[in-house]
N, C-alpha and C positions, 0 to 999 in steps of 0.2 A: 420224785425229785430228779431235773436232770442232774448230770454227773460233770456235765460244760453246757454250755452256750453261747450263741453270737446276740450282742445287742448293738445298739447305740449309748454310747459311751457321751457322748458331746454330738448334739445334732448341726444341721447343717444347712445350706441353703446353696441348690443348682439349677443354671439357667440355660438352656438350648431354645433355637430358632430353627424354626419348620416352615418353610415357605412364608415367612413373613409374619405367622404364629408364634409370640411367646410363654414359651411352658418354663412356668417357674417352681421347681418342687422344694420344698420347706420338711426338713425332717424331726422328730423330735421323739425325745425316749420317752416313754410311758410307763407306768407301773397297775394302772387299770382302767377298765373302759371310758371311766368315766372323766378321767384325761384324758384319754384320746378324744371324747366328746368335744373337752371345753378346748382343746388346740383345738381342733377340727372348727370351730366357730369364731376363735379367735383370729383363725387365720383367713376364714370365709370376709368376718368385719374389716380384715385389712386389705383385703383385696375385692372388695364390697365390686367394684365397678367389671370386674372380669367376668367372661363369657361365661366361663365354667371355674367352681372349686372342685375338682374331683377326688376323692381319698381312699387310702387304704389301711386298716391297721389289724395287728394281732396283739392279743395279752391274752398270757397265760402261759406257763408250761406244761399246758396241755392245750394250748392254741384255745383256750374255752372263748374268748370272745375274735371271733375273727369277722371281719364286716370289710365292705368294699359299696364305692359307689359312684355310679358316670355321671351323675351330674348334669344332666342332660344331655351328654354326647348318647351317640345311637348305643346301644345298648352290647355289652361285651368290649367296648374301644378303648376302656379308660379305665377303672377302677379295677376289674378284673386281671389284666396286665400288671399295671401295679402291685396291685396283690402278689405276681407270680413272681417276681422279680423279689420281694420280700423276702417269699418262703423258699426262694431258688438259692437266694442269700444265707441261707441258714437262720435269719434274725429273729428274735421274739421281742416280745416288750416294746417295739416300735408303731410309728402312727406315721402315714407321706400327707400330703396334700398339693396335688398339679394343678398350679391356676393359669388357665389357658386365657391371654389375651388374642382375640381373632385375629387374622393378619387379611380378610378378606380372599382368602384361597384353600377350598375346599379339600381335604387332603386323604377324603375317600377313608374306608376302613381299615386297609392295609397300615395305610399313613397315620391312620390315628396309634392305634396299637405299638408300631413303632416308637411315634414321637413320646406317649407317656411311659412307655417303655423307658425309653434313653434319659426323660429328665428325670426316672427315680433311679436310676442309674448315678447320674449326673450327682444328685442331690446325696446321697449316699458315701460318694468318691469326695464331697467336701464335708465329710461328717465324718466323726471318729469313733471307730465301729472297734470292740475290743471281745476277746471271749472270757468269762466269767467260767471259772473252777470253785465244783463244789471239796469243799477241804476243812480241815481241821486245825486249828492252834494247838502246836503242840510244846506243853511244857519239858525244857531238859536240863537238870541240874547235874552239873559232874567236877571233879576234882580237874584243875591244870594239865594234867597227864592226858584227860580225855580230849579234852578239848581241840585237837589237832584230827582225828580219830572222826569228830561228830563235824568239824566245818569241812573234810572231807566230805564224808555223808551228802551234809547239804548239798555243797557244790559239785557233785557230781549226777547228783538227782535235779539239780537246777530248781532246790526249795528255798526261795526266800528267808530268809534272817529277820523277823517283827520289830525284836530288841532282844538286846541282850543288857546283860550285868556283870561287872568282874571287879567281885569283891573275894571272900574267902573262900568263897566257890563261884564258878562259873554257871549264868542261869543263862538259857537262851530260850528265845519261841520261834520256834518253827511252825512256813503256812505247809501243812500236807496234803497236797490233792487225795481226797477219799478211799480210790480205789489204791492208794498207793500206803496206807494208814499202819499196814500191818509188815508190809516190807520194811520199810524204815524201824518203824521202833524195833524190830527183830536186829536192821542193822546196828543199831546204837548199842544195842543191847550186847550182840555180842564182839561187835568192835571195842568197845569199854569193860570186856571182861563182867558184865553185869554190876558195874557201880555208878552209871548213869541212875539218876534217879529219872520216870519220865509219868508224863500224867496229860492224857488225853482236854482238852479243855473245852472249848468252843465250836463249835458247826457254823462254818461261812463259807459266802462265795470271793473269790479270789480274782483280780488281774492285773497282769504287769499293763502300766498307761505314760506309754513315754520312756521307757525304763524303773518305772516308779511304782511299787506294788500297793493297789490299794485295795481295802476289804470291806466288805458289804453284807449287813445284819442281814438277811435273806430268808435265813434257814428256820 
């Protein structure tokens, strides 16, 4: 399991001109191959009259399904580029597809590798690419007195607030990035003198989207 990652969050759609060549890339998050499949042909149908649909994608964290394809461009010009630009990105989870309308001007290998280069570039830069934190929900019940003590805490470690409750006691959930699990509850713990009550909960992944932290079954 990773510990973070980069994905596509909200995919996108980016258009650049290459001598008269337009490459349109179409991005879109995926969760397994067989998504990436059905974009990859839905997007092929939509652009039924184009030179080339070429694509790239990876799932998995462990990159188990990674596939690339030129689509008829000479071989290594399209797909493979693509691809590198992906993994150069840090992203997982993700699927491109560049559909080249001819411009009738040949643009030699140099030119090709570039131009799909740039429109998954392109296509990327209008997409909303977020990194996902693998963490914990963590339960913390404590008297009024703590309570100052533990939003410290939070706010200094820059952990999200899930919800809270402030009734006869104070309940809060906190999101804990993983590798941070053991730091914090130790801080609570001895910040509140030991009468925080706390309780480990859930295993998720994590990202702030706009300001707005949202959480993702994953785990």
């Amino acid at each position: 399991m990773l510990e973070r990652y980069r994905t596509v969050f909200e995919g996108g759609c980016g258009q650049i001109i290459e001598k008269k060549s337009r490459f349109i890339a179409t991005v879109r998050p995926v969760a397994t191959e067989d998504e990436a499949l059905s974009f990859i042909e839905e997007t092929k149908k939509k652009y039924w009259d184009a030179r080339h649909n070429c694509y790239a994608y990876t799932v998995g964290m462990n990159r188990e399904s990674t596939r690339c394809s030129d689509d008829g461009e000479p071989s290594g010009t399209a797909g493979r580029p693509m691809l590198d630009v992906i993994l150069g990105a840090g992203l997982y989870n993700v699927a491109v597809v560049v559909t080249r309308y001819f411009g009738g001007v040949l643009l030699g290998t140099g030119g090709l590798v570039r131009a799909y280069s740039s429109a998954v570039q392109e296509g990327l830069a209008q997409s909303t690419l977020i990194e996902k934190i693998h963490g914990l929900s963590l339960f913390v019940e404590t008297d009024y007195s703590g309570i100052g003590k533990i939003q410290f805490i939070a706010g200094d470690r820059g952990l999200p607030i899930l919800d809270s409750e402030y009734a006869e006691k104070v309940i809060l959930r906190l999101m804990v990035p993983a590798e941070m699990i053991n730091e914090v509850t130790s801080a609570i713990t001895e910040g509140t003198n030991g009468r925080a009550i706390l309780r480990r909960e859930k295993e998720l992944y994590f990202a702030k989207v706009q300001g707005e932290v949202l959480v993702f079954d994953e785990c």
